[in-house]
C-alpha positions in Angstrom: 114.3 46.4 275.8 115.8 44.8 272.6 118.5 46.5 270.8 116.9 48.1 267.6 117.2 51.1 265.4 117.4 53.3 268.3 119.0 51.3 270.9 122.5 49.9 271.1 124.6 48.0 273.6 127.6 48.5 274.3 129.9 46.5 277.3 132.3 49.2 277.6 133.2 52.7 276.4 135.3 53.1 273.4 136.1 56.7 271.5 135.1 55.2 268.3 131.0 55.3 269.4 131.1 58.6 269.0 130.5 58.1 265.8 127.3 55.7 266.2 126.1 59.1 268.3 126.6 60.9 265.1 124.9 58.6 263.4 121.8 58.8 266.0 121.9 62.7 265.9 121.8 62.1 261.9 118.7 60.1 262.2 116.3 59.9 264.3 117.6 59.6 267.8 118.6 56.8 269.9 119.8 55.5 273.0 123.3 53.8 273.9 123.8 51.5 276.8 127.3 51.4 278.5 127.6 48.6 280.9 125.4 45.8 279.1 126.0 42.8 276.9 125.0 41.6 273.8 122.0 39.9 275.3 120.8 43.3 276.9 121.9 42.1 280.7 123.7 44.6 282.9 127.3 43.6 283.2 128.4 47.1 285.2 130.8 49.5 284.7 133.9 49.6 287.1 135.0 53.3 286.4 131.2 55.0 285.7 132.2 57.9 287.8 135.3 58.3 285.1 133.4 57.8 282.4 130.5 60.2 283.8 133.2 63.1 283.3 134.6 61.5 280.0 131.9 60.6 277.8 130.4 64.1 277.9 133.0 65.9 276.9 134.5 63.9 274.4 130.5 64.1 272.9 131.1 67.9 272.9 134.5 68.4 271.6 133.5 65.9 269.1 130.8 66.3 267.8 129.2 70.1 269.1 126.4 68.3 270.7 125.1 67.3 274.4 123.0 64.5 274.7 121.7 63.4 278.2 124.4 61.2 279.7 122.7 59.2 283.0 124.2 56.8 285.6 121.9 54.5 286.1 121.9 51.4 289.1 120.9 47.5 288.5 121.0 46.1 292.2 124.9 46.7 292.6 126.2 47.1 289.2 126.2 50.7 287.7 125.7 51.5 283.8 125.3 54.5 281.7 122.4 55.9 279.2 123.4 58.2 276.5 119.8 60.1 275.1 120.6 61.4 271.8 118.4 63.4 270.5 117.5 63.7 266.5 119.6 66.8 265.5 117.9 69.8 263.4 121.4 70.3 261.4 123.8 67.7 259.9 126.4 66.5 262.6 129.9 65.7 261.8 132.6 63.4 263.0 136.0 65.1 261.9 134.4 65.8 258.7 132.7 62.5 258.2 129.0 61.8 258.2 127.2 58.7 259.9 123.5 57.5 260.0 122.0 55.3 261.8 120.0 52.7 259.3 118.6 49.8 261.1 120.9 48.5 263.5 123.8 49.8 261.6 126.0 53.0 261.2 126.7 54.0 257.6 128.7 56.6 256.6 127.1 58.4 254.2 129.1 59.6 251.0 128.4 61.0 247.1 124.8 61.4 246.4 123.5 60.2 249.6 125.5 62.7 251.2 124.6 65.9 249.2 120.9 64.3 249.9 121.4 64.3 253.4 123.1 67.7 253.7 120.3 69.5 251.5 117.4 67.9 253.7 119.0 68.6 257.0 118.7 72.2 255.5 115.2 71.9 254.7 115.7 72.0 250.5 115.9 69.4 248.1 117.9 69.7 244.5 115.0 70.0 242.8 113.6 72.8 245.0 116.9 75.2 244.9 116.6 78.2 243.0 118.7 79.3 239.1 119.8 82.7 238.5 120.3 82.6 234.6 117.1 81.5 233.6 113.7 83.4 233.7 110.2 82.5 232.5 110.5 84.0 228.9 113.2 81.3 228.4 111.2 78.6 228.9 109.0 76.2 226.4 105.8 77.4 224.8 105.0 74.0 223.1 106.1 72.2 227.0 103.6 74.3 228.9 101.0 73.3 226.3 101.6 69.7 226.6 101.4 70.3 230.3 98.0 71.7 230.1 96.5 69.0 227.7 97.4 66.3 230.4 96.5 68.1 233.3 93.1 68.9 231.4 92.8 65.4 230.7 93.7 64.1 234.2 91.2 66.3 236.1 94.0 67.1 238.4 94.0 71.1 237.6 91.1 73.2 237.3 90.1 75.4 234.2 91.4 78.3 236.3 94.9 76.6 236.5 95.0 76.2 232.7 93.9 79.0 231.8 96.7 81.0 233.6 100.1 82.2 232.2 102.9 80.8 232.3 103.8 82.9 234.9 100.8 82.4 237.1 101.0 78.6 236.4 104.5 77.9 237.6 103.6 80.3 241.1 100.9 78.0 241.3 102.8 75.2 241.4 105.2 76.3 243.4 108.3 76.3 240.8 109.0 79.9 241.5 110.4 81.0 245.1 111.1 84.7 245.8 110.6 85.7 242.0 113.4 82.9 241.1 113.0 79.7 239.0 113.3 76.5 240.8 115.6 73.4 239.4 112.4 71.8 238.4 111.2 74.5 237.2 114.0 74.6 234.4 113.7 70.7 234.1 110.6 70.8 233.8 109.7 73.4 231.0 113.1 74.8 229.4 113.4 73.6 225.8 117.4 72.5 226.6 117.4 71.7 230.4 120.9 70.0 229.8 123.2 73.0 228.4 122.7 73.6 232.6 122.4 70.4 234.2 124.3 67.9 231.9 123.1 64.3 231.7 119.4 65.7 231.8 118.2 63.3 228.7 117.7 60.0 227.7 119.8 57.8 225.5 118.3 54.9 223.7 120.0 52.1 222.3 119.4 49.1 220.2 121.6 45.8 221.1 122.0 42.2 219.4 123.8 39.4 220.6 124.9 41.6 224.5 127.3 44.5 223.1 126.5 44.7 219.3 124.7 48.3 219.2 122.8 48.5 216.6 121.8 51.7 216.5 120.7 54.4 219.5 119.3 57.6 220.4 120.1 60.7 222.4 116.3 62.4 223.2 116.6 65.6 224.6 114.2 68.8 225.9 112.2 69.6 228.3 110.8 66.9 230.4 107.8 67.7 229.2 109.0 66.7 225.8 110.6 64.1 227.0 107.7 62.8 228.6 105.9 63.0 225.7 108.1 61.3 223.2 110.5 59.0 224.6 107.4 56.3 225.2 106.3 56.5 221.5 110.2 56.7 220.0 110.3 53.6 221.5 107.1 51.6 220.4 107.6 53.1 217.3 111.2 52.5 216.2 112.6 49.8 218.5 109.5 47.5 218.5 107.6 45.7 216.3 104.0 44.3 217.0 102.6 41.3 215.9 98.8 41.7 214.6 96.3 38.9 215.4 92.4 39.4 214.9 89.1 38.7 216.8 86.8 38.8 214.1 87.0 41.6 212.2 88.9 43.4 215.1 92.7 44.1 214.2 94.7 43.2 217.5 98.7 44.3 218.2 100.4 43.0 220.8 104.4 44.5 221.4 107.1 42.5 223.4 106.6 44.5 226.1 103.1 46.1 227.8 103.2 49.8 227.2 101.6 51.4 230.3 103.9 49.1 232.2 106.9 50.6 230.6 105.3 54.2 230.8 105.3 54.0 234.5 108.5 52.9 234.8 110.1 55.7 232.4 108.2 58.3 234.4 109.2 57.6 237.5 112.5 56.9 236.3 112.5 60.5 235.3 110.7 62.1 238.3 113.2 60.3 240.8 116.4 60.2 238.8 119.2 62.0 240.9 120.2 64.8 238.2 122.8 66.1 240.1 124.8 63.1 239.0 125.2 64.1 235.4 124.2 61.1 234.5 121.3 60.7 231.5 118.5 58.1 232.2 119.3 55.0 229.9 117.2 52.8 227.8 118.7 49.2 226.4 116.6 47.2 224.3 118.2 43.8 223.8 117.1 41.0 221.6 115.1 39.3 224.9 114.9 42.0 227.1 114.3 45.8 227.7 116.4 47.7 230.6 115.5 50.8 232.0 118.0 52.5 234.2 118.7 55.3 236.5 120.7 57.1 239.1 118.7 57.0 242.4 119.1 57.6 246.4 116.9 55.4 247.9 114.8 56.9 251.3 117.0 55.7 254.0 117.4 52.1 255.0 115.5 50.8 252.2 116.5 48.0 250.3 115.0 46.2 246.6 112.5 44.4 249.2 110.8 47.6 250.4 110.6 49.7 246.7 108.7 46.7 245.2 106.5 46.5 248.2 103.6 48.7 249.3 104.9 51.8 250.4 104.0 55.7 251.0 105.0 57.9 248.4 108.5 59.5 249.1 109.7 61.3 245.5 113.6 62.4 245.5 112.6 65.4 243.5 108.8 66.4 244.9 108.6 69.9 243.3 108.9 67.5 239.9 106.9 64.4 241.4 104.2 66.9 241.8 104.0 68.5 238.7 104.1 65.0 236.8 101.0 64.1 239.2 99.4 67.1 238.0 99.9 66.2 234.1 98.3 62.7 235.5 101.6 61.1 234.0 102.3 59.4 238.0 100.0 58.4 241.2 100.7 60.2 244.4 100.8 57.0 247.1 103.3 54.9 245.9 101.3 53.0 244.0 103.5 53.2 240.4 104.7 49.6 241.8 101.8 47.8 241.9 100.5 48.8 239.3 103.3 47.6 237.1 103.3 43.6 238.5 99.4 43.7 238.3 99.4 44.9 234.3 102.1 42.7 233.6 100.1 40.0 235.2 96.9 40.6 233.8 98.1 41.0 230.2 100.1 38.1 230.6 103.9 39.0 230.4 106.5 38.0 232.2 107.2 40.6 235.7 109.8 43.0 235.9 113.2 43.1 238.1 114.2 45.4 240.1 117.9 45.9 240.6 119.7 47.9 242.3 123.8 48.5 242.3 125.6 51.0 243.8 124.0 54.8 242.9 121.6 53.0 240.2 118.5 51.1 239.8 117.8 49.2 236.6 114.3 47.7 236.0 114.7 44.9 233.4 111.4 43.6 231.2 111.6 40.3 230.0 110.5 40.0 226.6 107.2 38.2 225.6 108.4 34.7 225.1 106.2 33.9 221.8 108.2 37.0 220.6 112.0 35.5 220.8 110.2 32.5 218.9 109.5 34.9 216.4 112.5 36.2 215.9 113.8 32.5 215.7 112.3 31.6 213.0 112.7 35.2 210.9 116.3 34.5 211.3 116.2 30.8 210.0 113.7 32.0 206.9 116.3 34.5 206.2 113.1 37.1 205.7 113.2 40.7 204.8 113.1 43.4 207.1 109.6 43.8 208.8 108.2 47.5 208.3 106.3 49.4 211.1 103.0 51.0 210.0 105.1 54.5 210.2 107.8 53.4 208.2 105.6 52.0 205.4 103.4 55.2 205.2 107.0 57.2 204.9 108.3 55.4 202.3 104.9 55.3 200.3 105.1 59.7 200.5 108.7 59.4 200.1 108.1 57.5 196.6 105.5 60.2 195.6 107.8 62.8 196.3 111.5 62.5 196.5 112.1 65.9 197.7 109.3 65.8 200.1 110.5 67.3 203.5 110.3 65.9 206.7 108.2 68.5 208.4 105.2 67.1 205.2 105.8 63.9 206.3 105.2 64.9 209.9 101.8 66.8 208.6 100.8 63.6 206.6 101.4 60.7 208.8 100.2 62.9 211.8 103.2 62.4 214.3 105.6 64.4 215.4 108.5 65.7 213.4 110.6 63.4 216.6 109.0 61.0 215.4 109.6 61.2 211.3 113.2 62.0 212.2 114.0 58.8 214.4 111.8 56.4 211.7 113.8 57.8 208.8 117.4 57.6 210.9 116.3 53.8 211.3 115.7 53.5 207.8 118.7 54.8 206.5 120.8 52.5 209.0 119.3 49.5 207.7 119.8 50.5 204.2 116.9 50.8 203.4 117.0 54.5 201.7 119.4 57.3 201.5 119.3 60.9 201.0 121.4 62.3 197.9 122.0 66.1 197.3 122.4 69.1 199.1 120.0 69.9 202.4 117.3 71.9 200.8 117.4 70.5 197.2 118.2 67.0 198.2 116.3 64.0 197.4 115.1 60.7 199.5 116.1 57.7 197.4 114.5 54.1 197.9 117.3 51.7 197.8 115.1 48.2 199.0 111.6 49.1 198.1 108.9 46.9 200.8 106.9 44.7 198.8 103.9 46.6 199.6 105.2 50.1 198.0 103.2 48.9 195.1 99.6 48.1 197.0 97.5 50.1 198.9 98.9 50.6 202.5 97.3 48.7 205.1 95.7 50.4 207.7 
């Protein structure tokens, strides 16, 4: 009978293992020994029939439990089982909370603690219901970018899509007793974070560790969000670098895209919201960071979320809906899949770090790109335009006054999109804007040296 999760020896009795009972009650049950050593021999107890009195009590003024407390006989020497059973409601010792992890007793505090609580209670954060928000609030254009995923996944049936908004959130389960859930509001209001603040995404652009460049705050819906903070990013704070096979035009970015897709959505599917704190994106000169505020299932450590593993979301009402949009997998496979694309497109693997409250998952960059950059720097060359930014400043030199909503329409991205690319533009110096909001003009202060040619496709 070694000591484990749910055994522990003890010599004697001390007041202080009341709180490893807690901490059993918390979890899921376990048995203390009085009377044997480290090595699991009986030593006996010289004042069981003391203690027999004792222990209970003390359990029950305690704690408000009463666990089985038996005398139990090795040849001569007495000792004493304590059966505690796992508890249906959060136990307390004197206001504290313990829980048995391993072959330890933590106390559990902040966000693991509001975790506990709401699971002992049979809700999670994401599953509680709002009282000042009601379906009419919510996103039109966020349902529709719900329904062309889920119609492209296969994971909803025409039935499903075809519904109302109404009808769509019942079915999956956002509504309970006529009331929006948390996710709900996450999921498909157009500004989740004028009620839950931190709920967006900040983006920032480093060189040489703390010189910021220039950033990003994306907010909206997670739908939205899900939708455009993948593309912001391969579209403003990337460049590719274009190779052929044949007649075949190749681009390869610094970092593997579907790799850093899984990792932002399950960033925000298991983020811990009630924090307040946004999900954070740092793109250094050899490295991307991804990082957000988590509480971990129980016990587990960096070891056990980059191994194979059942899925267990933090938020499941959201972890389902992003399965239905086919944006996540449903067996904990998000993982996996990350190490094998990195491996089979040849880039370096990811980290996984976490500290405190927060994990952080850190690409390295694509070594042949830091080369790159190398030798840009030595050459002293110009700036290197994206395929978005030359088409902009092509329309923009057609039409000064042109607005960004037409330059949406003609380079067929999203107005996010124009907004972000233009921003980046202007930081750099490369344009400016001049005149009054609606009778303003763009002006092209360093034109690219292929404003004057056709623009490559």
């Amino acid at each position: 009978m070694p000591e484990d999760q749910n055994i522990e020896w003890k010599e004697n009795w001390r007041d202080e293992y009341i709180k490893w009972i807690c901490g059993f009650a918390n979890a899921q049950g376990g048995r203390i020994y009085i009377g044997m050593n480290d090595e699991g021999k009986v030593i006996g107890l010289p004042n069981y029939e003391r203690l027999m009195e004792d222990i209970p009590n003390k359990i029950v003024s305690v704690l408000g439990i009463m666990p089985e407390v038996n005398l139990l006989r090795q040849y001569e020497l007495f000792y004493i089982e304590i059966n505690v059973a796992p508890s249906s409601v959060p136990v307390n010792y004197r206001g504290e909370y313990y829980y048995r992890c391993g072959s330890t007793r933590q106390q559990l505090k902040g966000a693991a603690l509001n975790d506990f609580l709401l699971r002992k209670t049979g809700t999670r954060w994401d599953a509680a219901t709002v009282h000042n928000i009601c379906v009419e609030n919510l996103d039109g254009v966020s349902f529709d970018i719900f329904k062309r995923e889920a119609k492209r996944s296969g994971r909803l049936s025409e039935e499903d899509i075809a519904s109302s908004p109404s009808e769509l959130l019942e079915r999956l389960h956002l509504i309970e007793n006529g009331l929006l859930t948390r996710a709900a509001a996450l999921i498909f209001h157009p500004h989740p974070e004028r009620f839950y603040p931190g709920c967006y995404v900040k983006i920032g652009r480093f060189r040489n560790g703390s010189d910021l460049v220039y950033q990003d705050e994306i907010q909206g819906s997670f739908m939205r969000l899900a939708d455009e903070v993948v593309s912001t990013l391969y579209i403003k704070y990337f460049k590719s670098r274009i190779s052929y096979d044949n007649e075949v035009r190749i681009e390869r970015y610094p970092y593997p895209r579907s790799a850093v897709r899984e990792i932002f959505f399950n960033a925000l599917v298991h983020n811990n919201w009630s924090d307040n704190i946004p999900i954070q994106i740092r793109v250094d000169d050899d490295r991307l960071i991804i990082s957000n505020s988590c509480v971990l299932p129980w016990g587990w450590s960096t070891d056990d979320l980059i191994s194979f593993h059942a899925s267990r979301p933090f938020n499941p009402l959201i972890a389902s809906t992003f399965f239905r949009a086919g944006y996540i997998e449903a067996w904990g496979r998000g993982i996996s899949f990350v190490h094998d694309t990195c491996r089979e497109k040849g880039y370096p693997q990811p980290q996984f770090i976490i500290k405190g409250e927060s994990i952080s998952v850190i690409f390295p960059i694509d070594p042949t790109f830091i080369e790159k950059e190398e030798k840009i720097t030595n050459n002293n060359k110009e700036h290197q335009y994206s395929k978005l930014e030359l088409r902009l400043l092509e329309e923009i030199k057609k039409n000064p006054q042109i607005t960004q909503t037409l330059l949406a329409e003609k380079a067929k991205v999203s107005r996010t999109h124009v907004q972000s690319c233009l921003k980046s533009l202007m930081e750099i110096g490369i344009i400016t804007r001049e005149g009054a909001r609606k009778q303003g003009k763009w002006l092209i202060k360093k034109p690219s040296p292929v404003l004057n040619s056709q623009h490559p496709e």
